[in-house]
Short mmCIF file of the C-alpha atoms (twelve columns), coordinates in Angstrom:
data_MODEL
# 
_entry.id   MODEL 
# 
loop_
_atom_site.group_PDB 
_atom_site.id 
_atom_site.type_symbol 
_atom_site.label_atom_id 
_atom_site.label_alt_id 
_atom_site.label_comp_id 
_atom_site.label_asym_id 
_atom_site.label_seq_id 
_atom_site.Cartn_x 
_atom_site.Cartn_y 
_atom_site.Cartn_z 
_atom_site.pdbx_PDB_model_num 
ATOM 1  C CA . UNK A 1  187.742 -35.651 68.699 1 
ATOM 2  C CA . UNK A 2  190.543 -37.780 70.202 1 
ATOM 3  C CA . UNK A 3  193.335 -40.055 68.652 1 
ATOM 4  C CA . UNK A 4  191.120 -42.313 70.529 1 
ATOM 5  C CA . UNK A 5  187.806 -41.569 69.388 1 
ATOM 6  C CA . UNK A 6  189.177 -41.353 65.726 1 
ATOM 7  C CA . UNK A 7  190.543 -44.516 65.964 1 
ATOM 8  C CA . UNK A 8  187.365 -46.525 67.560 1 
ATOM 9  C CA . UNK A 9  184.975 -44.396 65.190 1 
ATOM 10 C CA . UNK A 10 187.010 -45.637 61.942 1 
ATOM 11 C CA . UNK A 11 187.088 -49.411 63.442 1 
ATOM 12 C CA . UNK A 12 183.457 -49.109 64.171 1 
ATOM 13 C CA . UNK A 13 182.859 -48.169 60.288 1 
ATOM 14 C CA . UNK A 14 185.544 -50.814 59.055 1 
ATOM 15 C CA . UNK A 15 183.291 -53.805 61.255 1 
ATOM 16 C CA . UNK A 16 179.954 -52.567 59.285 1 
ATOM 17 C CA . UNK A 17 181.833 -52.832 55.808 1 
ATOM 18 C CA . UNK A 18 182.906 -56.243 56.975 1 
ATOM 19 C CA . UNK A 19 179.404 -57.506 57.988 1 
ATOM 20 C CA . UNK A 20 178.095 -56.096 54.836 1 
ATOM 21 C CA . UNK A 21 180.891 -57.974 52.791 1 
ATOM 22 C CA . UNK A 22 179.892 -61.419 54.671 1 
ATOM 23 C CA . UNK A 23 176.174 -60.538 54.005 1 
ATOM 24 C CA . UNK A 24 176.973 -59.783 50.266 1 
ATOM 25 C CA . UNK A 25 179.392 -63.004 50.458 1 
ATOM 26 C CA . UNK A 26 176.341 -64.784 51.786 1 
ATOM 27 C CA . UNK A 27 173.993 -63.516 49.182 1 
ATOM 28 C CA . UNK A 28 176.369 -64.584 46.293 1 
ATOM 29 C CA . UNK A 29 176.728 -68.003 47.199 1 
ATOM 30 C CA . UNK A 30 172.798 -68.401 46.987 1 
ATOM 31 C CA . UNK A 31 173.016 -66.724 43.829 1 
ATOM 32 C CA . UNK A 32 173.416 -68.634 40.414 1 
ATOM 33 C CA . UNK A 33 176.579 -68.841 38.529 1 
ATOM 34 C CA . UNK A 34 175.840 -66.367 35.955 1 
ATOM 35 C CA . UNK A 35 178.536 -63.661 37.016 1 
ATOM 36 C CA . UNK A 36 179.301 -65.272 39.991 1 
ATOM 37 C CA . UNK A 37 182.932 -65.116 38.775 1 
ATOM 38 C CA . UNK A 38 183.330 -61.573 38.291 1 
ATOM 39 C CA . UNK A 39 181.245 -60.740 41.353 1 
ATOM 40 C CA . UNK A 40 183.566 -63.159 43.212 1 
ATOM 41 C CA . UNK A 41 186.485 -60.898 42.480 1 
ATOM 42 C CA . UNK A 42 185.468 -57.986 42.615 1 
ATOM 43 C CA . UNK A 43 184.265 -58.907 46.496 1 
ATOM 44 C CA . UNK A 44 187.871 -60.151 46.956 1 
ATOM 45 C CA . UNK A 45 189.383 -56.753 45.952 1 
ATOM 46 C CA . UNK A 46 186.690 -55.137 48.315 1 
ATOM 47 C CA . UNK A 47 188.225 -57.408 51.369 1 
ATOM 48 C CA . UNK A 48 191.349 -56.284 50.883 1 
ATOM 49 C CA . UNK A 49 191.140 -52.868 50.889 1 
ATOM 50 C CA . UNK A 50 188.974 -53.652 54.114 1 
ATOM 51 C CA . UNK A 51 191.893 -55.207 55.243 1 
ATOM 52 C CA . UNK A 52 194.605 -52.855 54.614 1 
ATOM 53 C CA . UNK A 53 192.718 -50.055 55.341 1 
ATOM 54 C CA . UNK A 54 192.233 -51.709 58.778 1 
ATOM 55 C CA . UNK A 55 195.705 -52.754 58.657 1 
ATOM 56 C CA . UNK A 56 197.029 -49.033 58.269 1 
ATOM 57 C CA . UNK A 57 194.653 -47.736 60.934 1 
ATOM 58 C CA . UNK A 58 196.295 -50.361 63.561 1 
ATOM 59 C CA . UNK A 59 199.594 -49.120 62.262 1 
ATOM 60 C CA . UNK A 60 198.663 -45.897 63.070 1 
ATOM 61 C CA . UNK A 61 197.012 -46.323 66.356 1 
ATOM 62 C CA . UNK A 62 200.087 -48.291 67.293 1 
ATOM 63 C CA . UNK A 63 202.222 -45.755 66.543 1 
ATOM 64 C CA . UNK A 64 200.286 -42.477 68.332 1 
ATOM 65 C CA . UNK A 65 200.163 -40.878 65.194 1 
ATOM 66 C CA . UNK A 66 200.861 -36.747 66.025 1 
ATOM 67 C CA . UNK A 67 198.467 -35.964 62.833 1 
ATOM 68 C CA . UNK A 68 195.720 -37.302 63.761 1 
ATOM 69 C CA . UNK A 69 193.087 -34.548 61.755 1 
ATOM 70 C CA . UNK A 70 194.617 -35.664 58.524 1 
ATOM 71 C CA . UNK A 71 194.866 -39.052 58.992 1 
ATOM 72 C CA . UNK A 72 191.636 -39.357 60.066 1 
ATOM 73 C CA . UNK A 73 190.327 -37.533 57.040 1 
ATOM 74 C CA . UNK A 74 192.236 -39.605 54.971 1 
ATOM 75 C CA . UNK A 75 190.815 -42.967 56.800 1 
ATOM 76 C CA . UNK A 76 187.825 -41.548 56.506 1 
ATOM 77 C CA . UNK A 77 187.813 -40.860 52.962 1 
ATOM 78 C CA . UNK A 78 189.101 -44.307 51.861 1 
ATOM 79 C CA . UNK A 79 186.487 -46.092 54.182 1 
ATOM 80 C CA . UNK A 80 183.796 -43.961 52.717 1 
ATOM 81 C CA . UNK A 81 185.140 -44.969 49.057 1 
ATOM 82 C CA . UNK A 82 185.146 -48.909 50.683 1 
ATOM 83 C CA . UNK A 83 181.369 -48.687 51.706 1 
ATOM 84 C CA . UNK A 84 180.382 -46.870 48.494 1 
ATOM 85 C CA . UNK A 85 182.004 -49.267 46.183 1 
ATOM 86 C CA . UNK A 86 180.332 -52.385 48.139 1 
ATOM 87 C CA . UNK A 87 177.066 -50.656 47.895 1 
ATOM 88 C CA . UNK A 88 178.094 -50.620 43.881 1 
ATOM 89 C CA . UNK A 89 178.546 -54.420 44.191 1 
ATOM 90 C CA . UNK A 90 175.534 -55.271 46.169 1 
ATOM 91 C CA . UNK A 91 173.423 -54.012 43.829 1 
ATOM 92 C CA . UNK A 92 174.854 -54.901 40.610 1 
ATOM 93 C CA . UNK A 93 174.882 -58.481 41.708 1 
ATOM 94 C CA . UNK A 94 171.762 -58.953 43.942 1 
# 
């Protein structure tokens, strides 16, 4: 796989979490207020290790990373964690 292909593969991931955090944002706000606190920031901490993860892949991209196997492993890994924790959230507050 290509610097390339790495790159649009982890974007392509990153834009799913992000739909799935404005679905679950979406969800919350028709939701009552029991919790709504907690759940609130707990999806705010999910966002921004959306969008530092995303961040750091730019970086990266930018910067024709030479490692590209174990960065992308590493991306890959952290998005994984992203999408797992806001599968966590979803259900503990739908």
């Amino acid at each position: 796989m290509t610097a390339r292909t790495y790159v649009d593969h982890l974007k392509e991931q990153l834009e799913r979490v992000d739909g799935e955090i404005e679905m679950a944002r979406r969800n919350l706000d028709e939701a009552g207020m029991a919790g709504k606190v907690e759940a609130l920031k707990a999806l705010v901490v999910l966002k921004d290790r959306h969008d530092e993860l995303r961040d750091r892949i730019e970086h990266a991209s930018e910067r024709h990373a030479e490692e590209w196997s174990a960065l992308h492993a590493s991306f890959q890994e952290e998005a994984d964690a992203l999408k797992d924790e806001l599968e966590r959230w979803v259900t503990k507050n739908t």
